[in-house]
C-alpha positions in Angstrom: -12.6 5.3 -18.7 -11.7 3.4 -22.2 -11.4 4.8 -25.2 -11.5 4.4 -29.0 -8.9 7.0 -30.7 -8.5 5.9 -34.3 -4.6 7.9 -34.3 -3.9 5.9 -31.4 -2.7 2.2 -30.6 -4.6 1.6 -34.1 -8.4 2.8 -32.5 -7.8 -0.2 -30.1 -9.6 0.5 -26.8 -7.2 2.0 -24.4 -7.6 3.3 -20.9 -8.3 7.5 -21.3 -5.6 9.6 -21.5 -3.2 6.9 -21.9 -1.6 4.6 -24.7 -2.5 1.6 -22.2 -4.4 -1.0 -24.0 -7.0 -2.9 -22.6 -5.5 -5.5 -24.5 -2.0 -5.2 -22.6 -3.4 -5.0 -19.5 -5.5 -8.4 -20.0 -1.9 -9.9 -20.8 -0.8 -9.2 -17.7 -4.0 -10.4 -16.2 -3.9 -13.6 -17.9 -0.2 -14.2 -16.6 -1.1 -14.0 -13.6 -0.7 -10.8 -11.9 -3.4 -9.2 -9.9 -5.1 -5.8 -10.6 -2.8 -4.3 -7.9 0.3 -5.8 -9.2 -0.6 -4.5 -12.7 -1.2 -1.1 -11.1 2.2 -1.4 -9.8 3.8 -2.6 -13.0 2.6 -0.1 -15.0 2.8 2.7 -12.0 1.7 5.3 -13.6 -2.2 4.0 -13.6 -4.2 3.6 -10.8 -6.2 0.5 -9.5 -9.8 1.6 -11.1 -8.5 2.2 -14.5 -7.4 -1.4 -14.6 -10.8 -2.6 -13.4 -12.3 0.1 -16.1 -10.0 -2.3 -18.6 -10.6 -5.9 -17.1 -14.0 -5.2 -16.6 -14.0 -3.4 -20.5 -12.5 -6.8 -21.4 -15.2 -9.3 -19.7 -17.7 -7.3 -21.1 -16.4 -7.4 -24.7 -14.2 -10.8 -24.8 -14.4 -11.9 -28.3 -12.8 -8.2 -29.6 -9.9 -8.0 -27.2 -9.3 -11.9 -27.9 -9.1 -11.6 -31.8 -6.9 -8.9 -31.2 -4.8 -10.9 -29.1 -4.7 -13.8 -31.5 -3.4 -11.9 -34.4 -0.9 -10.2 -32.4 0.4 -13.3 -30.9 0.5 -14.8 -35.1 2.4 -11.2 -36.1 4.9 -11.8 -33.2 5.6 -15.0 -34.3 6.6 -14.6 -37.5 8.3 -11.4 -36.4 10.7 -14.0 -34.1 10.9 -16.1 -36.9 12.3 -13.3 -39.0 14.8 -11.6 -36.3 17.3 -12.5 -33.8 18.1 -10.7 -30.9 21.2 -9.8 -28.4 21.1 -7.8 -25.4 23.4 -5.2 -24.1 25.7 -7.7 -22.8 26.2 -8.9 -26.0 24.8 -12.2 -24.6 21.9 -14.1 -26.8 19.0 -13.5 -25.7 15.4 -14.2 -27.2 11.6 -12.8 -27.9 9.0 -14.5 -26.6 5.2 -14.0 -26.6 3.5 -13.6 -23.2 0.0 -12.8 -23.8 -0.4 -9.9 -26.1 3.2 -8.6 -25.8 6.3 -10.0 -26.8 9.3 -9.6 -24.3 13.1 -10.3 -24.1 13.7 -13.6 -22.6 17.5 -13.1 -21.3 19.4 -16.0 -20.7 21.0 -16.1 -17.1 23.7 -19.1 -16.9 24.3 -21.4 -13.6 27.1 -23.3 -13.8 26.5 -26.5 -12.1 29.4 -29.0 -11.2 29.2 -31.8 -13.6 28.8 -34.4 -10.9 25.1 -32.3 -9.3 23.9 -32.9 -13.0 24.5 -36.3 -13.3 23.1 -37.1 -10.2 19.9 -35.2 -11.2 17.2 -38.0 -11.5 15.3 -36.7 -14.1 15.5 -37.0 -18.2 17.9 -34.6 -19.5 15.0 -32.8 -21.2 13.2 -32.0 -18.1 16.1 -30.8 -16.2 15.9 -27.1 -17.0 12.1 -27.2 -16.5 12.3 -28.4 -13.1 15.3 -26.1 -12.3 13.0 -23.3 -12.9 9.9 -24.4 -11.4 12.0 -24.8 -8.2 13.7 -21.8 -8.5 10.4 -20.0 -9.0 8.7 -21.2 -6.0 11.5 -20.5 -3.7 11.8 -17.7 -4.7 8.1 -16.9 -4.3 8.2 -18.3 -1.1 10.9 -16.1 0.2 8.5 -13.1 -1.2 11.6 -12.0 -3.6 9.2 -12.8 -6.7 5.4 -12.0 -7.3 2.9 -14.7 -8.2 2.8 -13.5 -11.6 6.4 -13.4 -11.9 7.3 -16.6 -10.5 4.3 -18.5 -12.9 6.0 -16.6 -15.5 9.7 -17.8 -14.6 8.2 -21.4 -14.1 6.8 -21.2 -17.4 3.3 -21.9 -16.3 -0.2 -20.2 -16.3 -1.6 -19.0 -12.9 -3.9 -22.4 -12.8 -0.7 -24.4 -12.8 1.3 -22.7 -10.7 -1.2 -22.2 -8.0 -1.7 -25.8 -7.8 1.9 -26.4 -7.6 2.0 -24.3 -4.4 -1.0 -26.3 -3.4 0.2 -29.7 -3.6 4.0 -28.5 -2.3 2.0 -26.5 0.5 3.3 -23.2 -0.2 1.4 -20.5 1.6 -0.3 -17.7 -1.0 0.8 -14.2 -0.4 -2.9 -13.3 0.0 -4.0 -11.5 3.0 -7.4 -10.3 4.7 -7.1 -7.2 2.8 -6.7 -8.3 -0.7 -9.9 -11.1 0.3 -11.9 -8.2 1.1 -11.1 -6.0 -1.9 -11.7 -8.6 -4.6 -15.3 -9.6 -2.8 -16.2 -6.0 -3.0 -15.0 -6.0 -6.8 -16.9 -9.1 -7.3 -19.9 -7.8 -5.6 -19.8 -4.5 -8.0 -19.5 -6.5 -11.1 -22.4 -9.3 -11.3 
């Protein structure tokens, strides 16, 4: 299911037939979103070609994470180099997640002046906690995926699934999804 084609992605392993790297799909992995949610994501792949690539990746770690290393380095110096905007005309950023680099969009809240100075937290903490809490609400009302809502908080999975932990958020994790990931675990030991 992975492949090695030297005319695409650069001979980087990719998932047959597509231009999916095993690479990109770790990235995902490692920010938090499940196999199924990458599936999703990505719609046009199916659940066992990303197995086929996380399991690819497990089995060849130190590859896919040099790769990932020096295209997190090339993406920093290409945000270095460039500004962006977004079609809005509003400012907007890239940012490295994983092995991709991503518009970061800036969304503005106006806050009356009198909320904010009754916040009672250091002025640089204020925007960090404003998006932890608006990522776990909005996990909690199901409106934003794990992944997405670590992602929003600024966090890895670890950090963020303590959070809920500690806050006593319930996980979004049924029977099913138990079941399929003891079957995948059972498969791969």
């Amino acid at each position: 299911m992975i492949a090695h084609t030297p005319d695409i992605r650069g001979g980087r392993p990719c998932i047959a037939g597509t231009g999916v790297t095993v690479q990109r799909i770790v990235g995902w992995y490692k920010l938090g979103l499940s196999p199924e949610e990458i599936a999703d994501e990505l719609g046009h792949l199916t659940l066992a070609q990303v197995y086929a690539a996380l399991a690819y990746y497990h089995a060849n770690r130190e590859e896919i994470e040099a790769g990932i290393a020096a295209d997190e380095a090339e993406a920093g110096r290409l945000i270095q180099q460039h500004g962006q905007t977004t079609r809005s005309g509003q400012s907007s950023r890239l940012r490295v997640f994983g092995p991709e680099v991503v518009m970061a969009e800036k969304v503005v809240l106006e806050v009356p002046g009198e909320v904010l100075e009754g916040v009672r937290l250091p002025p640089d903490e204020i925007e960090g906690e404003f998006r932890l809490e608006l990522a776990l609400a909005l996990y909690q009302r199901k409106v934003l995926s794990l992944g997405k809502a670590r992602l929003l908080a600024g966090m890895d999975r670890w950090e963020f699934e303590r959070v809920l932990g500690k806050r006593k958020v319930p996980r979004h994790y049924v029977e099913a999804d138990l079941e399929e990931d003891i079957r995948y675990a059972q498969r791969h030991q």
